[in-house]
Backbone of each chain as ProteinMPNN parsed JSONL, in Angstrom:
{"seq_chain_A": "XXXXXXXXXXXXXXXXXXXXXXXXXXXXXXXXXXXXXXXXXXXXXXXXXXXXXXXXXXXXXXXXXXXXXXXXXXXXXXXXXXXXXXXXXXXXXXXXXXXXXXX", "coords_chain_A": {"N_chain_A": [[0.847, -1.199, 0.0], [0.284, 2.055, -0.775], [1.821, 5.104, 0.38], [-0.03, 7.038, 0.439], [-2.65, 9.423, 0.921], [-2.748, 12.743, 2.955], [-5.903, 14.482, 3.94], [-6.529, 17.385, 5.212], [-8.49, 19.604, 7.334], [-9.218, 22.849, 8.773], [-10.859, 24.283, 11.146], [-12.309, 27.349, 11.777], [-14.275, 28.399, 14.461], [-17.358, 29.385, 16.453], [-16.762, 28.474, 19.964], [-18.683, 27.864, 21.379], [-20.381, 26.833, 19.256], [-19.583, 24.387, 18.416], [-20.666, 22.012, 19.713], [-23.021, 21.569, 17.99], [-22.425, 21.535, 15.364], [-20.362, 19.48, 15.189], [-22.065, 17.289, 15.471], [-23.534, 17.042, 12.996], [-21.382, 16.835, 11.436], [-20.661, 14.311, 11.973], [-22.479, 12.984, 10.655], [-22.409, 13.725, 7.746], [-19.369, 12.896, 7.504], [-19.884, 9.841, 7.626], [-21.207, 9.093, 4.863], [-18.893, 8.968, 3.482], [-18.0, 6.878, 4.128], [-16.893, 3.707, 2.897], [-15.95, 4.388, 0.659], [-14.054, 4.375, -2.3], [-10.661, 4.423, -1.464], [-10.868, 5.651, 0.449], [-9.489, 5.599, 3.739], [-9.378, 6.392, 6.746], [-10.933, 8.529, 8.865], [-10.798, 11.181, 11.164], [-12.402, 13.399, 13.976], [-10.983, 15.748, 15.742], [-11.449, 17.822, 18.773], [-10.419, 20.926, 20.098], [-8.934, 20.755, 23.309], [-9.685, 23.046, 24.657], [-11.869, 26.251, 25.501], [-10.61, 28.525, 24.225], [-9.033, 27.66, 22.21], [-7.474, 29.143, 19.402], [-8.278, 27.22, 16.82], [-10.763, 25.611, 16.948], [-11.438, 23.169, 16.193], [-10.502, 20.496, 14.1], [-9.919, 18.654, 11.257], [-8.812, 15.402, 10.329], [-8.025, 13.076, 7.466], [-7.337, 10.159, 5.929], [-6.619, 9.059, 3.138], [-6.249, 6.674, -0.098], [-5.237, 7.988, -2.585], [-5.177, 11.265, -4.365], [-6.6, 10.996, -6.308], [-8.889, 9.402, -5.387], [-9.624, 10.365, -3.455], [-10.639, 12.903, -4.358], [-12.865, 12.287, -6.262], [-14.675, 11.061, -4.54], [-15.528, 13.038, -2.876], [-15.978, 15.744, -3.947], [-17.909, 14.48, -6.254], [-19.904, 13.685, -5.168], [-23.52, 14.777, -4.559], [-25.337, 14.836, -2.321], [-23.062, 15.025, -0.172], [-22.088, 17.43, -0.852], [-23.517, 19.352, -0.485], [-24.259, 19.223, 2.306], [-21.88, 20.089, 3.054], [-21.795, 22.637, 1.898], [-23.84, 23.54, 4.027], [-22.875, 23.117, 6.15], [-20.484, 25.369, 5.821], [-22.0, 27.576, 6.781], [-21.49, 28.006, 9.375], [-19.226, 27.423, 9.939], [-15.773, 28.213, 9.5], [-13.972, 26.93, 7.17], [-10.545, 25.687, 6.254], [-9.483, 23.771, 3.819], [-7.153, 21.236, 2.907], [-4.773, 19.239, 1.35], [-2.252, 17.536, 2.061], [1.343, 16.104, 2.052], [2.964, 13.551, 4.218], [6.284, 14.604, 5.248], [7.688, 14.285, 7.75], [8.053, 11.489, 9.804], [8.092, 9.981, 13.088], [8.666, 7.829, 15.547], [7.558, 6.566, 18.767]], "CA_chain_A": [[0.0, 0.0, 0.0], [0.664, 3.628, -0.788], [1.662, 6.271, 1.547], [-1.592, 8.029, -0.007], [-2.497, 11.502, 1.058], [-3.869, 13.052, 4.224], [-6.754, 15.526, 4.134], [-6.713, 18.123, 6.672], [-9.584, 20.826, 7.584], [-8.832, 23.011, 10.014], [-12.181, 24.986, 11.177], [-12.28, 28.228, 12.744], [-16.017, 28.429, 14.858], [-17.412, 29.561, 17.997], [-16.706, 27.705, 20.67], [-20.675, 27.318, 21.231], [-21.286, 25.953, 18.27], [-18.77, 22.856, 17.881], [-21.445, 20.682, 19.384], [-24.332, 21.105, 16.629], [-21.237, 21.422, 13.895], [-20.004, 18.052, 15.735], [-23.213, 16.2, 14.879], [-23.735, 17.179, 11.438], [-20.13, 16.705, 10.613], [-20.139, 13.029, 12.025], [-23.334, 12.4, 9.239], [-21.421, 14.403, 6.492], [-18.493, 11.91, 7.163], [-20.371, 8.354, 7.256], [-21.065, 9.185, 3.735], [-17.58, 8.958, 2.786], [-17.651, 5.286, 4.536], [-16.668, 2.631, 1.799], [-16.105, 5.074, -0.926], [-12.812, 3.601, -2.99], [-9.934, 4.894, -1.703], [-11.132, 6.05, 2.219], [-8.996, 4.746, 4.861], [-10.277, 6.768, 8.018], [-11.172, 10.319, 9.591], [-10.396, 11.477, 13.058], [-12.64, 14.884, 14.04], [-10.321, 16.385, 16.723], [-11.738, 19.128, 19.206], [-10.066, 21.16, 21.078], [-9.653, 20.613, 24.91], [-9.873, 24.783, 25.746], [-12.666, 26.396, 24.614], [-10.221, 29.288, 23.723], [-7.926, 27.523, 21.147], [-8.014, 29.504, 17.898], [-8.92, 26.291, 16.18], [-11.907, 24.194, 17.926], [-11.924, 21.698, 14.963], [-9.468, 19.656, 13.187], [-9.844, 16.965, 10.905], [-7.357, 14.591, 9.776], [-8.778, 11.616, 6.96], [-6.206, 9.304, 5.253], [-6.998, 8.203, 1.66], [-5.155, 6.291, -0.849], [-5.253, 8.97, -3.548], [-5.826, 12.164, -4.69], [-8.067, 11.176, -7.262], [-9.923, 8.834, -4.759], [-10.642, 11.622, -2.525], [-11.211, 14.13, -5.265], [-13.967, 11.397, -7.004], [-15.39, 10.657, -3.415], [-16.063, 14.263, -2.349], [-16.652, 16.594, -5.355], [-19.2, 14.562, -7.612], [-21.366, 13.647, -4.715], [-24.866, 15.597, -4.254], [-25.468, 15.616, -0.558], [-21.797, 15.266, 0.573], [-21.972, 18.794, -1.315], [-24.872, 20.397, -0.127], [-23.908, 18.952, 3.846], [-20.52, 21.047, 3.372], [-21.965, 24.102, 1.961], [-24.542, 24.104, 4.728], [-21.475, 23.798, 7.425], [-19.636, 26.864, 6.058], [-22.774, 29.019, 7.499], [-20.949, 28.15, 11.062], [-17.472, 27.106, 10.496], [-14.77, 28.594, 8.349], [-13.332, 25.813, 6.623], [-9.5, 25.828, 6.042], [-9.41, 22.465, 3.666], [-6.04, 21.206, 2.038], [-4.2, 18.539, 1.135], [-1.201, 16.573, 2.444], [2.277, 14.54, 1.972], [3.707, 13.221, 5.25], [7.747, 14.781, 5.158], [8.869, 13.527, 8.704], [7.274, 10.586, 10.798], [8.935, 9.718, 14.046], [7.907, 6.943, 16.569], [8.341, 6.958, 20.222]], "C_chain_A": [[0.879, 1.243, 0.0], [1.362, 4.308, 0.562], [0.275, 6.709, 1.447], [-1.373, 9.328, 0.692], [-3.447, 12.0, 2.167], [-4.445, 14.409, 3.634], [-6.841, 16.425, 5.413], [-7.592, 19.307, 6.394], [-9.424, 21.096, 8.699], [-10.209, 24.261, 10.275], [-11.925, 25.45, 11.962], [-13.813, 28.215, 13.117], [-15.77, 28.973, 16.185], [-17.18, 28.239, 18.361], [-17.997, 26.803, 21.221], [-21.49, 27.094, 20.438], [-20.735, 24.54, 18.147], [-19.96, 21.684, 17.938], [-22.216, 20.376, 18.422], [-22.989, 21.022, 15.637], [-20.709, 19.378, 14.343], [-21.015, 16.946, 14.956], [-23.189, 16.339, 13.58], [-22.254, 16.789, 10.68], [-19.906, 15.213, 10.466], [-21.136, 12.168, 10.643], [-22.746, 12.7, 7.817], [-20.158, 13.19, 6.194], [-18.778, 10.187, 6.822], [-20.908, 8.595, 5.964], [-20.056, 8.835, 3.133], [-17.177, 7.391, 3.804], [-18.219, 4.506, 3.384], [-16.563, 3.102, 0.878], [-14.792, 4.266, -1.326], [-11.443, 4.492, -2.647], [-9.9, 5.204, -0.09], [-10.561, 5.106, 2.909], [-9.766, 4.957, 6.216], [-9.966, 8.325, 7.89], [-11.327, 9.918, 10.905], [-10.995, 13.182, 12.621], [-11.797, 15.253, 15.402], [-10.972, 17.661, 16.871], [-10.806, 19.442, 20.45], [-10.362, 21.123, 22.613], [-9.917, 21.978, 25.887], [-10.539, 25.092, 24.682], [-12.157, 27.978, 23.948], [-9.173, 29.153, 23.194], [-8.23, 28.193, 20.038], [-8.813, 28.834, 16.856], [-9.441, 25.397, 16.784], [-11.828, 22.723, 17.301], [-11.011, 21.208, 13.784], [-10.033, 18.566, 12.797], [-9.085, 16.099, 9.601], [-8.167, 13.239, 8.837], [-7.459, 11.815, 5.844], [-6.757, 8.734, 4.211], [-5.619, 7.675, 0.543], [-4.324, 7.215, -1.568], [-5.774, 9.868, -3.472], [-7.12, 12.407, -5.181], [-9.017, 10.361, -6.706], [-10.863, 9.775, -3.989], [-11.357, 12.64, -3.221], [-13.142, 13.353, -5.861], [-14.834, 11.181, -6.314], [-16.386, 11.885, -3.08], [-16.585, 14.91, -2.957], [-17.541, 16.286, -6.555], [-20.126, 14.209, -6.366], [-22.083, 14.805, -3.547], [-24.992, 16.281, -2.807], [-24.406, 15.176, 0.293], [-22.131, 17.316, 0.468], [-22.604, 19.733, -0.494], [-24.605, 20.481, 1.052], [-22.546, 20.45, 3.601], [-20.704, 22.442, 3.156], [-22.802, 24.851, 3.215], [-23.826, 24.21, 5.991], [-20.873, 24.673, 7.055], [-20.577, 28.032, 6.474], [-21.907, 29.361, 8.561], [-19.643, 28.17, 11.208], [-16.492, 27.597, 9.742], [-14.113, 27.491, 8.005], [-12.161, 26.257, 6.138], [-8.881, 24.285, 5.329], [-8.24, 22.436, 2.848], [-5.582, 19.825, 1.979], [-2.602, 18.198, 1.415], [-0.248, 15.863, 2.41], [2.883, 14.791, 3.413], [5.204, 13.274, 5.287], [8.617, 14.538, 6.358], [7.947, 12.49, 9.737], [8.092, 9.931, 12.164], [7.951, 9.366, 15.085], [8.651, 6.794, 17.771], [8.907, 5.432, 20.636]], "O_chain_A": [[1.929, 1.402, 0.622], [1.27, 3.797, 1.678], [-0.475, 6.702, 2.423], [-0.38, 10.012, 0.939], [-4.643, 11.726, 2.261], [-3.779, 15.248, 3.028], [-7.234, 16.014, 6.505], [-7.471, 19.95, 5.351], [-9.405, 20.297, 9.635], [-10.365, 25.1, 9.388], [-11.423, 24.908, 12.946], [-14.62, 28.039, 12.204], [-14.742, 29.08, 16.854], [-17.264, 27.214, 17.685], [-18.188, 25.6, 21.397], [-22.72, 27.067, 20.486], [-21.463, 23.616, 17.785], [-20.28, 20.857, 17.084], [-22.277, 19.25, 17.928], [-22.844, 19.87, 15.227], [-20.843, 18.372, 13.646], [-20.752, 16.073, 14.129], [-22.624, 15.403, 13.015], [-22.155, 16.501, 9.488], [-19.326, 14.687, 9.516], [-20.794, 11.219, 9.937], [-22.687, 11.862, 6.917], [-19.954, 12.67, 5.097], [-18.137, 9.473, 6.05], [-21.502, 7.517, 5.952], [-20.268, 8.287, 2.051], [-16.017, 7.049, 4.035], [-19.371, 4.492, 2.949], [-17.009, 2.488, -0.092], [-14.49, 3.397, -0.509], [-11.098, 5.283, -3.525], [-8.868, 4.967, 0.538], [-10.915, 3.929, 2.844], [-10.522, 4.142, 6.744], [-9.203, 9.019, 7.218], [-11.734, 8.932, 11.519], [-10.607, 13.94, 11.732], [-12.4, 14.72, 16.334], [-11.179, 18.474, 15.97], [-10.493, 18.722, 21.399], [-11.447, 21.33, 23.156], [-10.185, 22.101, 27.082], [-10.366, 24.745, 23.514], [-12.965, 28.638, 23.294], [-8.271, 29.981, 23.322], [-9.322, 27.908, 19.547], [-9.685, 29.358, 16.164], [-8.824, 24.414, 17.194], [-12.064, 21.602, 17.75], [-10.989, 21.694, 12.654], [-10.533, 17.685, 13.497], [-8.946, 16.253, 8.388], [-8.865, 12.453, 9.477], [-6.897, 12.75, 5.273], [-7.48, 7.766, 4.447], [-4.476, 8.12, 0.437], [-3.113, 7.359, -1.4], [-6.782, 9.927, -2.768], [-8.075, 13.155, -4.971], [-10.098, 10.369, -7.295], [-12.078, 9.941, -3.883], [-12.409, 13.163, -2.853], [-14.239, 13.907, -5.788], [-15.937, 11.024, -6.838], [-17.614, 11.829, -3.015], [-17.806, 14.95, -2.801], [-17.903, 17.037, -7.461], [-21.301, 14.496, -6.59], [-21.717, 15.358, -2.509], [-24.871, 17.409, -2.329], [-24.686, 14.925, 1.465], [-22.31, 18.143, 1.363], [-22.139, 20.735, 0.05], [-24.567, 21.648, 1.443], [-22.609, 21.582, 4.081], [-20.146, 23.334, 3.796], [-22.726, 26.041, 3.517], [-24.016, 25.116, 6.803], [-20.382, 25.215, 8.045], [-20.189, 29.199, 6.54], [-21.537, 30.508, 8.813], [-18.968, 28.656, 12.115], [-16.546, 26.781, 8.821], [-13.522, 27.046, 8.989], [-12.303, 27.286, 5.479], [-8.037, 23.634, 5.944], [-8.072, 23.376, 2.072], [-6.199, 19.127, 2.783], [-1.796, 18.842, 0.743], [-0.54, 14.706, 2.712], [3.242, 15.904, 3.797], [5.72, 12.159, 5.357], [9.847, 14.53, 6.31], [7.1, 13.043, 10.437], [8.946, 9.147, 11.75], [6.956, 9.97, 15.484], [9.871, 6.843, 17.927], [9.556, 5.274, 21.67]]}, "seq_chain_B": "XXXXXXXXXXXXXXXXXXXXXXXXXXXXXXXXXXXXXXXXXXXXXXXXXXXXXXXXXXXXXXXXXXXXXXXXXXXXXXXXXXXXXXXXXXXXXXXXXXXXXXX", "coords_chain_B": {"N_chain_B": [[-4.283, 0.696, 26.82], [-4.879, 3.701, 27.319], [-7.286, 6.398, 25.157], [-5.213, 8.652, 24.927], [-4.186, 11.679, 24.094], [-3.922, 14.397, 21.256], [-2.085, 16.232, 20.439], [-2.022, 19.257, 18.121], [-0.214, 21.297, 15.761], [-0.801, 23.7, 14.675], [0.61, 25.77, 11.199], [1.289, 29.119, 10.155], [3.405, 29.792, 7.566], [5.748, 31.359, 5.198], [5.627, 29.831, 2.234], [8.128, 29.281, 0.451], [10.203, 29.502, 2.636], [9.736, 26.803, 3.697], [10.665, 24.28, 3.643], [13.602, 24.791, 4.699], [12.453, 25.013, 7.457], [11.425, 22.862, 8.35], [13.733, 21.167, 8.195], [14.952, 21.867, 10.41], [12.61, 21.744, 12.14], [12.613, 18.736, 12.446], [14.868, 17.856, 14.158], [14.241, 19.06, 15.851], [11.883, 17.57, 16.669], [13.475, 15.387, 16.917], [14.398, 15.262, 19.745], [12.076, 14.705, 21.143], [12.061, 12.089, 21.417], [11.397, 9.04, 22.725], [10.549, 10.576, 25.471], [8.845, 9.85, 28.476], [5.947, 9.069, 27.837], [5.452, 9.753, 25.163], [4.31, 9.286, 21.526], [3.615, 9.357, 19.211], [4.925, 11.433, 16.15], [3.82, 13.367, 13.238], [4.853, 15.168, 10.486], [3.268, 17.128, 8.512], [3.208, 18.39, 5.096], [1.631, 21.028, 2.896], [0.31, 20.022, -0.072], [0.303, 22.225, -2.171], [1.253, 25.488, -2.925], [0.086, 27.17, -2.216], [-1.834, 26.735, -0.458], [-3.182, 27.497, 2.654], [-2.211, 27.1, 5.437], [0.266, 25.526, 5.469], [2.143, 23.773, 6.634], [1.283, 21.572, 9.416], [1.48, 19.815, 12.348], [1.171, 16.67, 13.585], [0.616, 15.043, 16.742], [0.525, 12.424, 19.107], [0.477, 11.717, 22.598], [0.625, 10.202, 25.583], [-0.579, 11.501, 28.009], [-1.904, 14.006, 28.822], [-0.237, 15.425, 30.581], [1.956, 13.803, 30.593], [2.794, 15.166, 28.039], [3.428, 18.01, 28.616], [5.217, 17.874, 30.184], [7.432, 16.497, 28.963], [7.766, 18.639, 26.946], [7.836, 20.962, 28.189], [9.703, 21.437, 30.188], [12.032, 21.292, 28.725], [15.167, 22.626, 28.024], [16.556, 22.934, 25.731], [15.102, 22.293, 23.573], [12.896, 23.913, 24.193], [14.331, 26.498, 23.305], [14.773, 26.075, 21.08], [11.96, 25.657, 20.072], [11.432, 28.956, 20.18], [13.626, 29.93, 18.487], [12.174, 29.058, 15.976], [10.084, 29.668, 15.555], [10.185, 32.565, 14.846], [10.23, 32.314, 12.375], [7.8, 31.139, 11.717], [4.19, 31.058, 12.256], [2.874, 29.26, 14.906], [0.66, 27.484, 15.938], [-0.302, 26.067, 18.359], [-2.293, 23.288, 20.325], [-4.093, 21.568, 22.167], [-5.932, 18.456, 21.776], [-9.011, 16.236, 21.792], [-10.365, 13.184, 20.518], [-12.927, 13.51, 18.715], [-14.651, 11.842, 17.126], [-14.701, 9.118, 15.093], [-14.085, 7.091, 12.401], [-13.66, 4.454, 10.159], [-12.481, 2.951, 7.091]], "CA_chain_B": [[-4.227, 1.446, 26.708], [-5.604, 4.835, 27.147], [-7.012, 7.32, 23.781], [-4.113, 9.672, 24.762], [-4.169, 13.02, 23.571], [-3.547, 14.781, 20.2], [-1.449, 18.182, 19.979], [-1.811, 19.839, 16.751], [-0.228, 22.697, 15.918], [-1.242, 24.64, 12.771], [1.714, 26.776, 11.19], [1.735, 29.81, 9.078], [4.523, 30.111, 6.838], [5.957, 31.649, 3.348], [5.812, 28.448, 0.966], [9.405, 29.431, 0.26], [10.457, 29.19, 4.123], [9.451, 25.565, 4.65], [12.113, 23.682, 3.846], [14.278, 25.086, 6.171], [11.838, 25.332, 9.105], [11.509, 21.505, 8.475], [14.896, 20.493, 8.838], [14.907, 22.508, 12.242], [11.564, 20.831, 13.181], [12.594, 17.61, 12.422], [15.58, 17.922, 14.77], [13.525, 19.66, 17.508], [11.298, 16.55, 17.075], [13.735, 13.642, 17.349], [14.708, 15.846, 21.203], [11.109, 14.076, 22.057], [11.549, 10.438, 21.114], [11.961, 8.158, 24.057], [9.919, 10.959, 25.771], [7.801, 9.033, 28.988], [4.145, 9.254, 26.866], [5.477, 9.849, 23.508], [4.083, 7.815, 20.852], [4.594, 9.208, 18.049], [4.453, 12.559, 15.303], [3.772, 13.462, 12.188], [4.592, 16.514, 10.392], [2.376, 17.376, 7.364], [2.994, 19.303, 4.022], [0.692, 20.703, 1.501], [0.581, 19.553, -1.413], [0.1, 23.129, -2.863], [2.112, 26.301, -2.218], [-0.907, 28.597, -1.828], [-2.415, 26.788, 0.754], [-3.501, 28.703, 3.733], [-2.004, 26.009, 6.02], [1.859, 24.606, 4.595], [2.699, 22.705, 7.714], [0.565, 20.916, 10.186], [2.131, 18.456, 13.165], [0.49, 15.99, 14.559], [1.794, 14.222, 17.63], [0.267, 11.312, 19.978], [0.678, 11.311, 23.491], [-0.303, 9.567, 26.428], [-1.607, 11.808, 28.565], [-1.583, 15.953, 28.988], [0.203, 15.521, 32.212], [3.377, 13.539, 30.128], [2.946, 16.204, 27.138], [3.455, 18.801, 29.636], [5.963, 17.374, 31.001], [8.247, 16.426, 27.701], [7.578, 19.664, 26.253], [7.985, 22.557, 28.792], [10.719, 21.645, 30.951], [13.209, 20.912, 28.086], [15.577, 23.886, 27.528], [17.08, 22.5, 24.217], [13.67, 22.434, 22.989], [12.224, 25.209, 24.162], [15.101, 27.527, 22.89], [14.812, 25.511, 19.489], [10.739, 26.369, 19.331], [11.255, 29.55, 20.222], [13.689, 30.124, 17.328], [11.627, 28.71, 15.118], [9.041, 31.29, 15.956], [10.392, 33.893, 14.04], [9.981, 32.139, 10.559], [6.358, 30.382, 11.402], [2.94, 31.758, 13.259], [2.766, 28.129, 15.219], [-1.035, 27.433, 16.508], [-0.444, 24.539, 19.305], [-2.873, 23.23, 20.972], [-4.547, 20.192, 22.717], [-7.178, 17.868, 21.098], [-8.972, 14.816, 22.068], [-10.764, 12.619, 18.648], [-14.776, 12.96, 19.041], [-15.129, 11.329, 15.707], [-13.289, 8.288, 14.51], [-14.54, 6.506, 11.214], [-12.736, 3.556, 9.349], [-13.255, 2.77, 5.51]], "C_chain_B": [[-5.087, 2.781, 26.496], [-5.897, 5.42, 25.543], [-6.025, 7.867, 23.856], [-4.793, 10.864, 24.768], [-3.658, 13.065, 22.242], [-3.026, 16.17, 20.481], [-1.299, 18.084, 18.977], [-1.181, 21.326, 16.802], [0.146, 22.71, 14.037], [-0.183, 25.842, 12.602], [1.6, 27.651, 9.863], [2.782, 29.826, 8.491], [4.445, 30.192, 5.903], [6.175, 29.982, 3.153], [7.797, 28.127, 0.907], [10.403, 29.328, 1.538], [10.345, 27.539, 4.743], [10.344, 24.502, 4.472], [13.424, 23.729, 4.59], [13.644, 25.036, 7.467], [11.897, 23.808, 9.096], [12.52, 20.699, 8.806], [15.061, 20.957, 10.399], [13.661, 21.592, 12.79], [11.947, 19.347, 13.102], [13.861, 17.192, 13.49], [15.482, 18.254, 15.855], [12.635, 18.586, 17.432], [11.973, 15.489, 17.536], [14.234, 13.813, 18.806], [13.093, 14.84, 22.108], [11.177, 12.474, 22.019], [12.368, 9.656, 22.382], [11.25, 8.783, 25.396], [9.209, 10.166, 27.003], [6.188, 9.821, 27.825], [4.345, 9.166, 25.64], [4.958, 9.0, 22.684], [4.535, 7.849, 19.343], [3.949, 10.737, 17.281], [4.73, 12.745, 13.975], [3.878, 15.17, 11.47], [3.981, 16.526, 9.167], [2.505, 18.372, 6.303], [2.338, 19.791, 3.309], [0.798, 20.519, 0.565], [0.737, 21.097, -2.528], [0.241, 24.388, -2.348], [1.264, 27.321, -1.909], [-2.224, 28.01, -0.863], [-2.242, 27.133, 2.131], [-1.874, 28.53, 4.669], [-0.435, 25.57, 5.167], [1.731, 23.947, 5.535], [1.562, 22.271, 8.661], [1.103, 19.697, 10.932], [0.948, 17.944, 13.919], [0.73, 14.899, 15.854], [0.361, 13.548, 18.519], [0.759, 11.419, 21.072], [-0.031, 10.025, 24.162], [-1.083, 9.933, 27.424], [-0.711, 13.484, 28.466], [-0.139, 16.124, 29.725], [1.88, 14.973, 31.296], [3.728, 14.391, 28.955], [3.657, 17.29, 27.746], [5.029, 18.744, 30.073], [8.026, 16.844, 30.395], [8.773, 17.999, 27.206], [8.087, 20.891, 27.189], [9.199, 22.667, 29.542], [11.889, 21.481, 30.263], [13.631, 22.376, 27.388], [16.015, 24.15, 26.131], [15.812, 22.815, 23.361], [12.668, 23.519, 22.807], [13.044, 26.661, 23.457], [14.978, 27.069, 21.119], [13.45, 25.829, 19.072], [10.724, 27.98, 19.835], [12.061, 30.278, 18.891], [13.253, 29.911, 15.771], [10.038, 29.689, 14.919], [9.417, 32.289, 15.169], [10.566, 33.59, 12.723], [8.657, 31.146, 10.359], [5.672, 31.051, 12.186], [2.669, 30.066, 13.783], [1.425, 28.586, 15.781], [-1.057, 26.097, 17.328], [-1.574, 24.57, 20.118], [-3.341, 21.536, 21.131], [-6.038, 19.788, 22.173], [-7.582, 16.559, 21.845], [-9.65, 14.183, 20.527], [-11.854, 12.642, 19.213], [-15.456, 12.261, 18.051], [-14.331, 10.277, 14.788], [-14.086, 7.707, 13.29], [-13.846, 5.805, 10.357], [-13.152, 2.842, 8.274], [-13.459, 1.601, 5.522]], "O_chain_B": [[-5.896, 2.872, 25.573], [-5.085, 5.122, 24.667], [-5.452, 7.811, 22.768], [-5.851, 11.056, 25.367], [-3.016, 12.097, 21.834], [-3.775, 17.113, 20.738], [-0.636, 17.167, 18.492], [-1.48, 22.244, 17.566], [0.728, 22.248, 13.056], [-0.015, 26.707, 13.462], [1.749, 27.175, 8.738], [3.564, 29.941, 9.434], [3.59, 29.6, 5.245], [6.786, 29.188, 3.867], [8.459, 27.135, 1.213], [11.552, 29.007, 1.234], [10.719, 27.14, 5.846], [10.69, 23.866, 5.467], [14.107, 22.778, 4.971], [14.313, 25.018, 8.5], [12.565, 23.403, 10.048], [12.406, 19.709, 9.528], [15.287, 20.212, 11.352], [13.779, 20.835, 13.754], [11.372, 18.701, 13.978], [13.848, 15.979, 13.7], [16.239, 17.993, 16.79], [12.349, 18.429, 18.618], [11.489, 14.692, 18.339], [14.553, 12.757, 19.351], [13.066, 14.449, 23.275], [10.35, 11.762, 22.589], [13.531, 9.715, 22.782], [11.173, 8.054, 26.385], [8.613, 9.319, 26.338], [5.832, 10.909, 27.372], [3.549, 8.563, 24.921], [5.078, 7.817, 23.005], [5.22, 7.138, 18.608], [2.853, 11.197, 17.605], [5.794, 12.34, 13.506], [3.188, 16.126, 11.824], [4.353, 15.507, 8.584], [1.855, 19.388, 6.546], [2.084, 18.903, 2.496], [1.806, 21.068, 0.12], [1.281, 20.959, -3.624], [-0.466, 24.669, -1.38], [1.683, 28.334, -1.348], [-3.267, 28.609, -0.605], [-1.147, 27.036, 2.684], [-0.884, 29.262, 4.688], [-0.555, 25.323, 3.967], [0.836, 23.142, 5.274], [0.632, 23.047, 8.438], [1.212, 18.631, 10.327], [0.091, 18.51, 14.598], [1.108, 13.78, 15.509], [-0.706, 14.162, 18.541], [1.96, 11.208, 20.905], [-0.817, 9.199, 23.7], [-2.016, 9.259, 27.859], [0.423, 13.882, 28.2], [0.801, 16.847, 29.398], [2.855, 15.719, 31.378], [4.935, 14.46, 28.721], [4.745, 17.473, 27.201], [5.78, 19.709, 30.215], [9.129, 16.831, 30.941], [9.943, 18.377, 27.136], [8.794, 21.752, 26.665], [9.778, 23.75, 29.631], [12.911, 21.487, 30.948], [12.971, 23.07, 26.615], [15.912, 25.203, 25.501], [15.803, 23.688, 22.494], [11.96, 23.903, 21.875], [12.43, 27.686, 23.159], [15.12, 27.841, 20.17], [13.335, 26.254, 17.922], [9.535, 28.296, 19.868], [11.423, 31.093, 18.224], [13.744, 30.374, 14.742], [9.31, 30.129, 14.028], [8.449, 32.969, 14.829], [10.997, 34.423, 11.925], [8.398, 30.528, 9.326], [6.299, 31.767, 12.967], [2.143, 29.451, 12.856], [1.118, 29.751, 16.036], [-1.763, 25.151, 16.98], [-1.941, 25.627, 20.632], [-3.016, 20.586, 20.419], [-7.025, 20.522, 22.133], [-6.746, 15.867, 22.426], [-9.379, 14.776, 19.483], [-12.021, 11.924, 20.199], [-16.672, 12.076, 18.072], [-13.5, 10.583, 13.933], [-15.213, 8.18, 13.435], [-13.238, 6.53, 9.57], [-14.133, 2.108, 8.39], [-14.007, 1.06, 4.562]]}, "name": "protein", "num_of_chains": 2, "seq": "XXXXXXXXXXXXXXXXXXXXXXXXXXXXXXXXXXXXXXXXXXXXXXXXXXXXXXXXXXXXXXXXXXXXXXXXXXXXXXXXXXXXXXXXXXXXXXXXXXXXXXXXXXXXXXXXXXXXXXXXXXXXXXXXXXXXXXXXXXXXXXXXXXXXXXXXXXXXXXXXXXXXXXXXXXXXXXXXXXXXXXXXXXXXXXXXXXXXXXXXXXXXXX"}
């Protein structure tokens, strides 16, 4: 297997919204369970509710073009993500892993 | 074994700057390995020089308390992220995962 390519979104929000953004994000992502190419997602929240960034999330796919094919032709992935940037600023990018070090 | 913890820290930097800050971080990272808690970190590139975001670390502990504990009292370390400060906007902070999902 690949290295493949991590996805990272890093979301600026209130702090008193994460929970409703929380829920809707975890339905937004079981969509993207068994697509061709999806390894996993991790939503990380911050543990102070005055970190700059409340909301991280880290998902591991094979490919570019798996993730690109997964996310951008489908309908109500789409529609879910436009209706989370009312609340969250989305900061979404793409990924190669340049140093890995195990304890 | 416990979830742990996640520290992320989100880093501004020129595109043209990250190759050097990387060899420095990767040298201020291998100061944690062997660490009590450590488990393990990842540092993250983007794939594309005009994203927001260039760098992104992600590190594994085992608990706050051994993060804490790695991290603050080491002078080598701390004199090494503090020079590294003046060629990135670092964004550290503490996460736990509220959202795990496996393809």
């Amino acid at each position: 297997m690949s290295d493949g390519v991590t996805f990272i979104n890093v979301f600026e929000i209130d702090a008193d919204r994460v929970d409703e953004f929380v829920g809707h994000w975890r339905e937004r992502a079981e969509l993207l369970r068994g697509a061709p190419g999806f390894r996993d997602v991790r939503l990380h929240r911050a543990l102070l509710p005055d970190s700059r960034f409340q909301l991280v999330n880290v998902a591991h796919w094979d490919s570019e073009e798996e993730w690109r094919a997964a996310t951008q032709s489908h309908g109500q992935f789409q529609s879910s993500v436009a209706e989370a940037a009312r609340v969250a600023t989305p900061n979404p990018a793409l990924y190669q892993v340049v140093v890995e070090i195990s304890g």
